[in-house]
N, C-alpha and C positions, 0 to 999 in steps of 0.2 A: 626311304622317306625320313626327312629329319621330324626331330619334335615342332619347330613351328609349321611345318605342312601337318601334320598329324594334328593340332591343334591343342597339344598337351601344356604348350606354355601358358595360356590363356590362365587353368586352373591352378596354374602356382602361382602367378602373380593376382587373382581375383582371393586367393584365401586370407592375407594379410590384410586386403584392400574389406574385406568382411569381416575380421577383427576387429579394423580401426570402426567400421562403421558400428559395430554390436558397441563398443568402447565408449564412440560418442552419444551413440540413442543412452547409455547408461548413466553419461554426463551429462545429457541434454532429461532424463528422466530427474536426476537430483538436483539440478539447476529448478527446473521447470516445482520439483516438490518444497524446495527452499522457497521462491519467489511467492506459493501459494503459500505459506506459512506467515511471511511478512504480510501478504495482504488483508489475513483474517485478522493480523493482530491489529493492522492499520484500521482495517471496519470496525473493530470493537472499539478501537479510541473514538472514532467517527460518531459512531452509536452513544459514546459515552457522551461526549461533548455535544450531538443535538440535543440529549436526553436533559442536560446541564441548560442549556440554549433556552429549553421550553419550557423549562421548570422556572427560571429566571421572567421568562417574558409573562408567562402563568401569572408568578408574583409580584410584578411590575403591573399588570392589568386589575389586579384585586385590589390594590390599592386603590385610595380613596382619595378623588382627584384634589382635595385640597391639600392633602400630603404630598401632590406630585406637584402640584404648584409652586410651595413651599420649600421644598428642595434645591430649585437650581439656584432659587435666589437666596439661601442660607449659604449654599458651595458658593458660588461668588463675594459673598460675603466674607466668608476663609480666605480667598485666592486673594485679594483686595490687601484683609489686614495682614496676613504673614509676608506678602511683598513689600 
């Protein structure tokens, strides 16, 4: 009986075919732990910036509408003479 009727070739060529695969889950494992790493630091900008967002609009509400009135037509007034 040769070895391929015996079925022995099978386990030599599935042993490397099981390296490569343990090789990639370990590349697909640091891939996958980099990408989670980018994404917290992207939510923490995210965080930062609604936190920024609200704080601004917060201040923008407090204000006292004839300040807010007051404003765009002083800006226009700027844009006007410096042109």
């Amino acid at each position: 009986m040769t070895a391929q009727q015996d079925g022995n070739t099978g386990n030599v060529s599935q042993q490397p075919d099981f390296a490569q695969a343990f090789q990639d889950l370990a590349r697909g494992e640091r891939t996958a732990d980099a990408l989670e790493n980018h994404l917290t630091a992207l939510e923490k900008k995210i965080d930062e910036l609604l936190a920024k967002a609200d704080e601004a609009e917060k201040t923008l509400k407090e204000q006292p509408k004839d300040s807010q009135t007051q404003s765009p037509s002083s800006n226009g007034d700027k844009a006007n003479s410096s042109g």
